[in-house]
C-alpha positions, -999 to 999 in steps of 0.1 A, spaced: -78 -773 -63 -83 -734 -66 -61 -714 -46 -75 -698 -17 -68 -665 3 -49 -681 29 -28 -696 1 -20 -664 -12 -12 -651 18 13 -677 25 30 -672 -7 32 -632 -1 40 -638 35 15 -612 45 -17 -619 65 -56 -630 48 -67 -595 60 -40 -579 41 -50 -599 6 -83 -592 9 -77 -561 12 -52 -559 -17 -84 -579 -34 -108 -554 -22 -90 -522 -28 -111 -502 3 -81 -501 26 -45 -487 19 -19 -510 17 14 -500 12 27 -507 -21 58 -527 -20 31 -552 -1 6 -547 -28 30 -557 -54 43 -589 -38 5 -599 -33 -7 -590 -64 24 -613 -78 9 -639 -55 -26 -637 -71 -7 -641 -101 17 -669 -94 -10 -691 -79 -38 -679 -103 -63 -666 -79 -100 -663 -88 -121 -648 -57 -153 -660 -46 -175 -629 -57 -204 -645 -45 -191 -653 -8 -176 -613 -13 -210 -601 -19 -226 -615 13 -199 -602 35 -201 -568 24 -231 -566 3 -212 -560 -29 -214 -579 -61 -181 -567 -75 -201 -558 -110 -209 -524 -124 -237 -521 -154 -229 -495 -184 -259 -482 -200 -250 -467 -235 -273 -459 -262 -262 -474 -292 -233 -503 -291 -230 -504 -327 -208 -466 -333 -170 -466 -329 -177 -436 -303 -193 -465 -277 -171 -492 -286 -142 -467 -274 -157 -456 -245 -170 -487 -231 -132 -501 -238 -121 -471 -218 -145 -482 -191 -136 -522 -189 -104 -514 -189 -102 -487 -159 -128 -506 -143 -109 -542 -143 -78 -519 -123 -105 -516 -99 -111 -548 -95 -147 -547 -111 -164 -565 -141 -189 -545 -162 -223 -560 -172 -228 -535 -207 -260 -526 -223 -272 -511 -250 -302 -486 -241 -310 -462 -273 -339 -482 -287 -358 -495 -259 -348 -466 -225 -369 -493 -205 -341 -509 -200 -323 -486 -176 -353 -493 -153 -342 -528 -154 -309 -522 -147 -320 -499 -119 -338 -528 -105 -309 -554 -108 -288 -524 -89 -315 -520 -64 -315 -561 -58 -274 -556 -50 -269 -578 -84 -246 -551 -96 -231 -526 -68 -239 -496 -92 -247 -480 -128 -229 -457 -155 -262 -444 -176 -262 -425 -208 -292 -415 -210 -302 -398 -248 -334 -378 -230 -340 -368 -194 -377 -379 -198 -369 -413 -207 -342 -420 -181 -346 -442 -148 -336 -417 -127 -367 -396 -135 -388 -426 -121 -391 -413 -81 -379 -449 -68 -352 -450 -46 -321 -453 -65 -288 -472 -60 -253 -457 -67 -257 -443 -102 -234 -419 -126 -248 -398 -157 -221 -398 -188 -234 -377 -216 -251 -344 -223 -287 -346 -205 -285 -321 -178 -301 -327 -145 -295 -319 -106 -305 -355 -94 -274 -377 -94 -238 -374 -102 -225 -370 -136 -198 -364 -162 -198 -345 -196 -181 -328 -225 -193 -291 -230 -214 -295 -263 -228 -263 -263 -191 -245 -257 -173 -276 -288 -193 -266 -310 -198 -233 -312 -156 -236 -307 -156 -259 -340 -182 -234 -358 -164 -203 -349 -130 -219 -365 -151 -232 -397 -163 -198 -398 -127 -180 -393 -116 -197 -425 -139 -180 -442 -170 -210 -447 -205 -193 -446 -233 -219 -456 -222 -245 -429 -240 -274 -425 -251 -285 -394 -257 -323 -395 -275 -342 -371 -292 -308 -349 -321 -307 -332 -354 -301 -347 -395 -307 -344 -386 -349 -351 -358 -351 -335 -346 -333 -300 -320 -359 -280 -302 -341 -255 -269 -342 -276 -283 -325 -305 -300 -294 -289 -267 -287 -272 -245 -287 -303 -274 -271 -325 -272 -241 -297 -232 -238 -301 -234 -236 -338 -263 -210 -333 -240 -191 -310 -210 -194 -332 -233 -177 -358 -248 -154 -342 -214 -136 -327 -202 -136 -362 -234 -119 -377 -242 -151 -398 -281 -153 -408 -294 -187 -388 -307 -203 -419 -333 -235 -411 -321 -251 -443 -283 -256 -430 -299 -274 -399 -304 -314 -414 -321 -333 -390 -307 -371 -387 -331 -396 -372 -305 -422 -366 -271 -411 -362 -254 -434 -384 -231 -430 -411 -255 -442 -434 -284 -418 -426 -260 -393 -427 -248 -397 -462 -286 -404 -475 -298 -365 -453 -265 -350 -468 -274 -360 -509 -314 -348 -501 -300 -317 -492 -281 -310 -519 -305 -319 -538 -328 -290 -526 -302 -268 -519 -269 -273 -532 -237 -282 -516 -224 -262 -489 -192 -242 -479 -188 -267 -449 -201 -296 -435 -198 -299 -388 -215 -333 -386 -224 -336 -351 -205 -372 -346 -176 -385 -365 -196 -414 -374 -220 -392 -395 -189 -369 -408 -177 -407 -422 -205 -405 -439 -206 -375 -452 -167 -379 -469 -183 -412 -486 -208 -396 -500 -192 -366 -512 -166 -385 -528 -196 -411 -542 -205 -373 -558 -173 -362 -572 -171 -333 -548 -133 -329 -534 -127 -324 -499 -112 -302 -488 -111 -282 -521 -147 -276 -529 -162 -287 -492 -148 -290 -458 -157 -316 -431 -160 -316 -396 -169 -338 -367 -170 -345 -334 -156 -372 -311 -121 -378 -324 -130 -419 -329 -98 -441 -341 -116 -443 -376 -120 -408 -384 -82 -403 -379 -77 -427 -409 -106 -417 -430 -98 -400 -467 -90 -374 -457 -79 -373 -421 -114 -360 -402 -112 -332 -385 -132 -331 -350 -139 -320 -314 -117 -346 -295 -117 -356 -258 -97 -380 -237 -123 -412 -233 -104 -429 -208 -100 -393 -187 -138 -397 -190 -142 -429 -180 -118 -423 -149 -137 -392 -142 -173 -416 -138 -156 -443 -119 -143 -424 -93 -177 -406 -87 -192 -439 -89 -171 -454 -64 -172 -429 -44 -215 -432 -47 -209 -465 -36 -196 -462 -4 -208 -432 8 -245 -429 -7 -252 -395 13 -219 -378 -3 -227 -345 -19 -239 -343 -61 -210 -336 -81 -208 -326 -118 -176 -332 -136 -168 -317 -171 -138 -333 -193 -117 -309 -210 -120 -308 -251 -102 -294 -278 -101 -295 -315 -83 -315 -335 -75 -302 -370 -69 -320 -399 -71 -327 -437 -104 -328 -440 -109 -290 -435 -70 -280 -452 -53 -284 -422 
């Protein structure tokens, strides 16, 4: 038979109103109590009734994440980040993938809006396209990511300011024709790209480089193979460059596989950059250089607002930024 609250509280010797709210996590309790009832839950192997839960306080105990792509080491990091931090707070995450079909956040806002999940994390890759842009009514929600709006609360990296700070140290050891892989452009203009095409336009321009459209590559899909296949077209046309600042570490993967596929040493003849610091790039050949962020001080950032959307929906808009730095390594002679 499956343990029940009262059970628990028994075995802690603390009241039911005191385990549920251990369970519930709305009310302090001190922690010496919480410890000996979270042992409890432990020791008796407690699974709460999220359904009863939800129609006593009109909560499902389920969040959605919204992320564009599942299939890049860059989401499978930051959605681990989220299950994790999210699971402390006694929540289980309903994640989907968004990128190719953006209709999908409607749905999500819809299953929100019906209380099946208690609110969304969204990652939106264009304003335009995002459910919050829709004029219903909408339910707790966070924006992670670069797509700047004034509607609901959010939490980003500063783009614009990593990669002009990336540029500017690609350009202080003396690289001139950088490439700038994955920007924005006429075919391609996600929210992402346009910020990190104007940092490395920045970084250019305060170090009197010439903006030439030929170092800008355009990549559709931001994949490592599309990367490698823009990369050889372009030198191709144009010949290889001083430096290459990939605008994901995924793509800068790429890019080392198929300069080495070409012969062409790195760091020797070309240096790599990218952006994102993923597990991967750290053991790539060589050691990728990037703009790196703590995911899990992101995630934490996003829950809190989210939680704190949740039970007060009338609390002010906030806008959180995660700190960055950059992380030098082999790949550019560090």
């Amino acid at each position: 038979m499956r343990a029940t609250v009262k059970d628990v509280a028994q075995r802690a010797g603390v009241s039911p109103k005191t385990v549920s709210n251990v369970i519930n996590g709305t009310v302090f309790v001190r922690e010496e109590t919480r410890e000996r009832v979270l042992a409890a839950l432990s020791e008796l192997d407690y699974v709460p009734n999220l359904s009863a839960r939800g129609l006593r306080n009109g909560r499902s105990g389920v969040i959605a994440l919204a992320l564009p792509d599942l299939t890049t080491a860059y989401s499978a990091e930051t959605a681990a980040a989220f299950v994790e931090l999210a699971h402390e707070r006694g929540w289980g995450v309903q994640i989907e993938q968004t990128g190719a079909e953006p209709q999908r956040e409607a749905e999500l806002v819809s299953r929100a809006r019906a209380q099946l999940v208690d609110g969304l994390v969204l990652n939106p890759v264009r304003l335009a396209e995002s459910a919050i842009v829709t004029g219903v009514q909408l339910p707790p929600v966070v924006l992670i990511g670069e797509v700047q709006q004034d509607l609901v609360d959010s939490v980003s990296v500063d783009s614009a300011g990593a990669a002009r700070e990336m540029t500017e140290a690609l350009i202080a050891r003396g690289h001139r024709r950088i490439l700038a892989l994955g920007s924005a452009g006429r075919d391609f203009d996600i929210a992402s790209a346009r910020l990190r095409t104007e940092g490395y336009r920045q970084a250019l321009a305060e170090a009197g480089l010439p903006n030439d459209p030929a170092l800008e590559a355009e990549v559709v899909h931001w994949t490592p193979a599309n990367a490698a296949q823009v990369l050889r077209e372009h030198v191709q046309r144009h010949g290889l460059p001083d430096a290459v600042f990939a605008f994901t570490d995924s793509m800068a993967l790429g890019v080392l596989h198929e300069l080495w596929r070409m012969g062409v040493r790195v760091p020797d003849v070309v240096v790599v950059a990218g952006f994102d610091d993923v597990v991967e790039g750290r053991f790539g050949v060589p050691p990728l250089s990037t703009v790196a962020f703590d995911k899990r001080a992101f995630a934490a950032a996003a829950l809190e607002l989210l939680e704190r959307r949740i039970l007060d929906r009338d609390a002010p808009r906030a806008a959180r930024f995660v700190p960055h730095h950059l992380e030098f390594r082999a790949s550019t002679g560090d």
